[in-house]
C-alpha positions as CSV (number, residue, x, y, z in Angstrom):
1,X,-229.4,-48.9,51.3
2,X,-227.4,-48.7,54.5
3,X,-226.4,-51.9,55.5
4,X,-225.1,-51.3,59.2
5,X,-227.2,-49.6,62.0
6,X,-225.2,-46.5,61.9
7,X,-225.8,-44.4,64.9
8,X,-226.6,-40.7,63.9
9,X,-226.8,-37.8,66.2
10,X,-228.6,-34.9,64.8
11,X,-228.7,-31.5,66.3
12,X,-231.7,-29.2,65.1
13,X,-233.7,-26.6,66.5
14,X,-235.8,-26.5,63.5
15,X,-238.3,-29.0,63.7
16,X,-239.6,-29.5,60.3
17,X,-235.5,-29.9,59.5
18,X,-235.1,-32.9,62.1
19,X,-237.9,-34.9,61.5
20,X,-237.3,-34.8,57.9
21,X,-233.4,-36.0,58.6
22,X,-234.8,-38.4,61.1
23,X,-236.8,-40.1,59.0
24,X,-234.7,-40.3,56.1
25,X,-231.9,-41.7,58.0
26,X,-233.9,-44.5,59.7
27,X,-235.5,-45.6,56.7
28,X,-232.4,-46.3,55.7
29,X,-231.2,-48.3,59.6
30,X,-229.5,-46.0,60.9
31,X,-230.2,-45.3,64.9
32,X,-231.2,-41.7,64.9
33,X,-231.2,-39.5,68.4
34,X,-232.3,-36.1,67.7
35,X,-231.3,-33.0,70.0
36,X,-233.3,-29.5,69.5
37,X,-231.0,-27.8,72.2
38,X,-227.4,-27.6,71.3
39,X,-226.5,-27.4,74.8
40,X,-227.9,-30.6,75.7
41,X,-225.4,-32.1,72.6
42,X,-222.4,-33.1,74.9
43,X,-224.6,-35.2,77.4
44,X,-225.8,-37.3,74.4
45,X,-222.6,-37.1,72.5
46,X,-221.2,-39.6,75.5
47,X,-224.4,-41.6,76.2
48,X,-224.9,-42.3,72.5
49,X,-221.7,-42.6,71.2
50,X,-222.9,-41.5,67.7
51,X,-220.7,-42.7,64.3
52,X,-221.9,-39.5,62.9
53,X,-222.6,-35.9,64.2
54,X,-225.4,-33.5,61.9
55,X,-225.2,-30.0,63.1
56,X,-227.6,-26.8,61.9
57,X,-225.2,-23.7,62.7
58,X,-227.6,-21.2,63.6
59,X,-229.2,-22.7,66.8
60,X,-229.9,-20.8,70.0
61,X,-227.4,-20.8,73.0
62,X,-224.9,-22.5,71.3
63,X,-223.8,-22.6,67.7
64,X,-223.2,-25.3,65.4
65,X,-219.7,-24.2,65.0
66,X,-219.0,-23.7,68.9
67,X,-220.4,-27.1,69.1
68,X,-218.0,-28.1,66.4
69,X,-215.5,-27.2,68.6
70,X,-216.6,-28.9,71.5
71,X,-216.8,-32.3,69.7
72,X,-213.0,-31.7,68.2
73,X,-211.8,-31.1,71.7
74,X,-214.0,-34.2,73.4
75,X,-214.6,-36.9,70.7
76,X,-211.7,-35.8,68.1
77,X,-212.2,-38.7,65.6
78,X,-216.1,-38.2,65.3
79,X,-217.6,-36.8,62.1
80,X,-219.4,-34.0,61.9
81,X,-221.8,-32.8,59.4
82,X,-222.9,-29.1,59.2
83,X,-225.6,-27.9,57.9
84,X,-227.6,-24.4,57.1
85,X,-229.9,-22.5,55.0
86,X,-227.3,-20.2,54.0
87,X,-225.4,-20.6,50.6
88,X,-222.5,-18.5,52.0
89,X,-218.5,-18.4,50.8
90,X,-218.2,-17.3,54.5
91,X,-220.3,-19.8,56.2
92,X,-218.1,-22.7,54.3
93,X,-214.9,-21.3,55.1
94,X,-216.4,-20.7,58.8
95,X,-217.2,-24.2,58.9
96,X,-213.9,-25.6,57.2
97,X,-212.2,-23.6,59.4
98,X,-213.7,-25.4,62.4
99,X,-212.9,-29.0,60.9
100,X,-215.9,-29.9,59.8
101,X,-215.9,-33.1,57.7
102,X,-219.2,-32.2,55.4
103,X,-220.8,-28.7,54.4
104,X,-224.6,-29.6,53.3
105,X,-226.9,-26.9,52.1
106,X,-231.0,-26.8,53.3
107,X,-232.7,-28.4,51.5
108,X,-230.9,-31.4,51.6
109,X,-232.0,-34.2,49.1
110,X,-232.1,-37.4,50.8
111,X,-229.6,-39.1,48.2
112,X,-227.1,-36.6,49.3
113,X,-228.0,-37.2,53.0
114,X,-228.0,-40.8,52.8
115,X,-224.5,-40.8,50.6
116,X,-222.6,-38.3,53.1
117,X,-224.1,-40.0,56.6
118,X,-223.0,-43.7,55.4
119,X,-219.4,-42.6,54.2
120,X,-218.5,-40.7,57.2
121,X,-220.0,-43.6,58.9
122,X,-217.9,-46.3,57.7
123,X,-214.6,-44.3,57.8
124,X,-215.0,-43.7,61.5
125,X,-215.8,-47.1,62.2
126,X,-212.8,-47.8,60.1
127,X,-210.7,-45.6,61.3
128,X,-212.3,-46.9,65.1
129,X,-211.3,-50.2,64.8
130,X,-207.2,-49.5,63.8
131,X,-207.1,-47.8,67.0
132,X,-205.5,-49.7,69.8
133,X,-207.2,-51.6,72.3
134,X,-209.5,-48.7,74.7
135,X,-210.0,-48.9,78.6
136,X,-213.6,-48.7,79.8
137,X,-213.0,-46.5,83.3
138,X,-215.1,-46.6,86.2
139,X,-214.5,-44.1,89.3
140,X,-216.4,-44.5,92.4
141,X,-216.8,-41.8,95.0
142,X,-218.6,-41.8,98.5
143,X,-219.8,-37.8,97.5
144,X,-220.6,-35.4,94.9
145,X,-216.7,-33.9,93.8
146,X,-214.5,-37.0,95.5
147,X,-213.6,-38.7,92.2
148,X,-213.1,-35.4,90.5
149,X,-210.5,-34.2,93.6
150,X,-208.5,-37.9,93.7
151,X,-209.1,-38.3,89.6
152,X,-210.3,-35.5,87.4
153,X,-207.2,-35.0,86.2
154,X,-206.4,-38.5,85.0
155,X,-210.5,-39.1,83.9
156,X,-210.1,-36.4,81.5
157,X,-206.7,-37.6,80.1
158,X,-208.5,-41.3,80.0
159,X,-211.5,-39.3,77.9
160,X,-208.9,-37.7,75.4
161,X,-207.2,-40.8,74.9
162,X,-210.6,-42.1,73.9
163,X,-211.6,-44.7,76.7
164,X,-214.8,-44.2,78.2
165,X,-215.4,-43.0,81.7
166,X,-218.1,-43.7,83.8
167,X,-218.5,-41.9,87.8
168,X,-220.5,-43.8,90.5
169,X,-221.2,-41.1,93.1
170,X,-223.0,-43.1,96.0
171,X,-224.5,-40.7,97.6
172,X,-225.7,-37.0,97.2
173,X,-223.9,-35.3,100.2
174,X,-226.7,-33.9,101.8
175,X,-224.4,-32.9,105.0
176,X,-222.0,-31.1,102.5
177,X,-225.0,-28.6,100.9
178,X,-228.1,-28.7,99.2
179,X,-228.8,-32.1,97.6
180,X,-230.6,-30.9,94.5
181,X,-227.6,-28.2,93.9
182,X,-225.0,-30.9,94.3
183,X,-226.5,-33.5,92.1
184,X,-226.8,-30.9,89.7
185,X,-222.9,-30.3,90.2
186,X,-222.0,-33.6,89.7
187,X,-224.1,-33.9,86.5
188,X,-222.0,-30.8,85.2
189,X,-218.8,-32.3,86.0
190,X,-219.7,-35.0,84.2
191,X,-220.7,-33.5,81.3
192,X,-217.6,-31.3,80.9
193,X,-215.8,-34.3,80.0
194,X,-218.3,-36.7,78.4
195,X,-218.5,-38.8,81.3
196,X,-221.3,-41.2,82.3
197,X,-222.4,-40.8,85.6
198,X,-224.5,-43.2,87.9
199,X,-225.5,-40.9,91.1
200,X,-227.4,-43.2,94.0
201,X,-229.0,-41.9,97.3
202,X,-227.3,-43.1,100.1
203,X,-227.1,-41.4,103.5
204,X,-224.2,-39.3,103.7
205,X,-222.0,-40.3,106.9
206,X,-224.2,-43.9,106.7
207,X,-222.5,-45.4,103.8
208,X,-221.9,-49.3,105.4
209,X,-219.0,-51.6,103.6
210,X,-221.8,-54.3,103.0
211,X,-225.0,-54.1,101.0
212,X,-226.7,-52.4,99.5
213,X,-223.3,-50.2,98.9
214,X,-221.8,-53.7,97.4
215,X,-224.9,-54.4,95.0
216,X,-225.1,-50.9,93.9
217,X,-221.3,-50.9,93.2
218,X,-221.4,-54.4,91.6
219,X,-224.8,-53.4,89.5
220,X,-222.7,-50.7,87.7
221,X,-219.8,-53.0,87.5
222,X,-221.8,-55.5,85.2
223,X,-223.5,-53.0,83.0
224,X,-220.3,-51.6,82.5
225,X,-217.6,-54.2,82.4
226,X,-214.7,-51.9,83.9
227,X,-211.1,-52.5,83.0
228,X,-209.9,-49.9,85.7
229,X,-211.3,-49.0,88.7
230,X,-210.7,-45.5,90.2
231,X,-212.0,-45.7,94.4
232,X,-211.1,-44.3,98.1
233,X,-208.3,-45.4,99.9
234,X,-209.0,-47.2,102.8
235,X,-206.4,-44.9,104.3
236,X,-208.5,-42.3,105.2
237,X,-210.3,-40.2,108.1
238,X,-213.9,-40.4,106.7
239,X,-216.2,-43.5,107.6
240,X,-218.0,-43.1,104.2
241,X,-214.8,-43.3,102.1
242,X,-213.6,-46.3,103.8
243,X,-216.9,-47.7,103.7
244,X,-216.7,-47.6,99.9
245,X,-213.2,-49.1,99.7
246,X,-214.3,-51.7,101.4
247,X,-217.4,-52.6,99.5
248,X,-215.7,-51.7,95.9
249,X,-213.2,-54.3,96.9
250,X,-215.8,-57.0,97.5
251,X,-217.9,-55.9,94.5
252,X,-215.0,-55.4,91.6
253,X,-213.1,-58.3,91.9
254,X,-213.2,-59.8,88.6
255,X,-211.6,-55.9,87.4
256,X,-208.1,-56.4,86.0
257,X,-206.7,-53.2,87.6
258,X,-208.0,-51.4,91.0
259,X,-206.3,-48.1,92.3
260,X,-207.1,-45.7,95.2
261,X,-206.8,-42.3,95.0
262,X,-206.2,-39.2,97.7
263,X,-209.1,-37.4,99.2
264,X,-208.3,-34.1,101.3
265,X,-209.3,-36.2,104.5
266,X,-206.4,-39.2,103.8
267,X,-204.1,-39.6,106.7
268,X,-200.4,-40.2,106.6
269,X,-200.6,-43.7,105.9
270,X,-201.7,-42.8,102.4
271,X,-198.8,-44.4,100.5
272,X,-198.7,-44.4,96.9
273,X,-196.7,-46.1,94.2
274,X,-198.0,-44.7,91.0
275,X,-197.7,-41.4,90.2
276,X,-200.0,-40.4,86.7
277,X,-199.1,-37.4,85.1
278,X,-201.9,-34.8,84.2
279,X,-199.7,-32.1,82.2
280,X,-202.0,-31.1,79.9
281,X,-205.1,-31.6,82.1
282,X,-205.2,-29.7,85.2
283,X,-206.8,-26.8,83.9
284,X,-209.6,-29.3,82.8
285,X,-209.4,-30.5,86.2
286,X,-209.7,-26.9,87.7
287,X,-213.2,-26.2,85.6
288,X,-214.7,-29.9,86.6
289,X,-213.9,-28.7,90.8
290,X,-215.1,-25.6,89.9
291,X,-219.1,-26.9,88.8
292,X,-219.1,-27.7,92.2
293,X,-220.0,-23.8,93.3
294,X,-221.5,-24.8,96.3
295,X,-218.6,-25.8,98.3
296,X,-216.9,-22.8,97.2
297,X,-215.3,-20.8,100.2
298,X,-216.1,-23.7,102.1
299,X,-213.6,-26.8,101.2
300,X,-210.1,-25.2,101.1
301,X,-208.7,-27.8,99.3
302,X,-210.6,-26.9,96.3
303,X,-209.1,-23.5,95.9
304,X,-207.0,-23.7,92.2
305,X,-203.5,-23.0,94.3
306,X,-203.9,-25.5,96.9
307,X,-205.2,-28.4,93.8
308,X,-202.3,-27.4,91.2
309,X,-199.7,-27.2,94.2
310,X,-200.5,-30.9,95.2
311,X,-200.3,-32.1,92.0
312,X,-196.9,-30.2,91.4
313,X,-195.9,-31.8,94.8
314,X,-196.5,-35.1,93.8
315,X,-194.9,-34.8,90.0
316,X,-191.7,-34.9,92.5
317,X,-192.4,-39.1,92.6
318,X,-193.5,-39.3,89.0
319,X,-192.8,-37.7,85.3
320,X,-194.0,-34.2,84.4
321,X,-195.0,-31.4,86.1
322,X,-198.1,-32.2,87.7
323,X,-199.4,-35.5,88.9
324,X,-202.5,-37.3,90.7
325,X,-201.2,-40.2,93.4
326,X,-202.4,-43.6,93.2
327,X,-202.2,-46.4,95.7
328,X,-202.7,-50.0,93.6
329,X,-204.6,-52.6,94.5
330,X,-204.7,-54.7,91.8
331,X,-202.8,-54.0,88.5
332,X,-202.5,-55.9,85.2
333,X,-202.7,-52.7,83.0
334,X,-201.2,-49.9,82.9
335,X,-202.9,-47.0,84.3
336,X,-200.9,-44.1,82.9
337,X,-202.3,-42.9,79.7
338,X,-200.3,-42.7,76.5
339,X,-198.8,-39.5,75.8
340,X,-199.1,-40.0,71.9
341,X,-202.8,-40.7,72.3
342,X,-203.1,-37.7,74.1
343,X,-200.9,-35.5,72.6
344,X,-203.7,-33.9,70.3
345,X,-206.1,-32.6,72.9
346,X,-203.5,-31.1,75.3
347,X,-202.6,-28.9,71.9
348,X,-206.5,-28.0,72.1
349,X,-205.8,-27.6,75.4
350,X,-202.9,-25.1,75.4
351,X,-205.0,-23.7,72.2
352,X,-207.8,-22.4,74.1
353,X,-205.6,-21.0,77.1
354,X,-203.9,-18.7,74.8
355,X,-207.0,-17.5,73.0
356,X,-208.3,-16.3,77.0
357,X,-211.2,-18.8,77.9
358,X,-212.1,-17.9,81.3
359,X,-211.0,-21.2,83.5
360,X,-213.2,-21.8,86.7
């Protein structure tokens, strides 16, 4: 019997195959979510925050192994189980090959199920709790792509380093594009990194300083108990991200550590004193600006040149090669991410640039 409410994500197309693992697993405790379309598996991976990971490898859109992959690059320490119908030599190697922790062949007996799940289980939680102390991140933009411009680069180091990351988008930038297109956008960024992402309805050029822009801001700041804070500087041309300074100020100040970050419409009073390194990220960076298609040929300052050639620019202040500017507010932590921590997904990182994936 499993004595902890282990938290189990299964991903099946078959349904016959997932309601059978479902129910096995949560007659046992365990918290089951169950996912019939692989590609929806990254969404859930960072809302659910699963101990263990089940995987079928034949799936439509997205294999088990690609998604294998995905979850080694994103969420390195999480188990994975595979699955599959086939008693193959070359499906095993296949799935040894891409790290899996657990090959199980269909029909799995429920022993077996219930004696692999709860292992894996307890050695990530294990394995969880030796890890030093994790940040929870919160980064708050006026529009759809501002936190991903200032921060992407350092939200996707935070992610590798395995603190959590949540983006407060306050409006839907409705004088920038289509609204529909760029909320879909910003859920795509969000997703390329695991992010969690709280998208509100303001009026675009109307954001105020007070409420309800300070409720909504300190609404997410109670559900999610930020250590950092990622915002606009108040040193800026745009009333909106000024506005939003302003009222994440008011709303965040029981956060240990506040920092403002560049927007293309900052004027030269923008004056930072910490300078984050992103070596290893800006490609990331480049595909999260890149879901947002609809400003393409629009906003220069999204072009890849113009993004990797500020970012070299500043790495002239800082350590590295490339680097995202930061003005602090309010610092007792250290918002720099730890090169050990993040040492093993820049190697995935560098792995899949020389195997040719197309970067946006």
């Amino acid at each position: 019997m499993v004595d902890q409410h282990y938290r189990v994500l299964v991903v099946e197309d078959d349904p016959d195959v997932a309601f059978y693992t479902r129910t096995v697993l949560e007659k046992r405790g365990c918290i089951v979510t169950v996912i019939p379309d692989p590609t929806l598996a990254r969404a859930a991976l960072a809302s659910f925050e699963p101990d263990v990971v089940i995987t079928d490898i034949e799936m439509p859109g997205l294999t088990g192994l690609d998604l294998l992959d995905q979850i080694r690059a994103e969420r390195p320490g999480t188990p994975v189980v595979v699955m599959t119908a086939h008693v193959s030599i070359d499906y095993a190697v296949a799935a040894l090959r891409s790290q899996a922790d657990e090959f199980l062949t269909k029909p799995v007996s429920s022993a077996d199920l219930i004696s692999v799940v709860t292992r894996l289980a307890e050695e990530s939680r294990r394995a969880r709790a030796a890890l030093p102390h994790r940040e929870v991140v919160l980064a708050i933009g006026a529009h759809p792509d501002d936190v991903e411009i200032g921060v992407g680069g350092i939200l996707a180091a935070h992610r590798a380093a395995g603190d959590s990351v949540t983006i407060l988008t306050l409006s839907r930038g409705a004088r920038g594009g289509e609204a529909d297109h760029r909320q879909d956008e910003s859920l795509a960024a969000a997703e390329l990194i695991g992010a969690r992402l709280f998208l509100e309805d303001l009026i675009d050029t109307q954001i105020v300083s007070s409420d309800p822009t300070v409720g909504i801001i300190e609404r997410v700041v109670c559900e999610m108990s930020p250590t950092i804070v990622y915002t606009h500087s108040n040193h800026d041309r745009h009333q909106d991200h000024r506005a939003v300074h302003d009222a994440t100020l008011v709303a965040t100040r029981a956060v240990r550590t506040v920092a403002c970050y560049q927007s293309p419409s900052a004027t030269v009073d923008f004056r930072p004193n910490r300078f984050v390194t992103i070596d290893g990220f800006t490609e990331t960076k480049l595909r999260l600006l890149g879901c947002f298609a609809s400003q393409a040929g629009i906003r220069d300052y999204l072009e890849p040149g113009f993004v990797l050639a500020t970012a070299r620019y500043w790495s002239r202040y800082g350590t590295g090669l490339n680097c995202e500017p930061l003005e602090i507010v309010r610092d007792s932590a250290d918002v720099s991410v730890s090169r050990g921590d993040i040492a093993a997904a820049v190697r995935v990182e560098k792995s899949r640039q020389g195997r040719g994936e197309t970067v946006v």
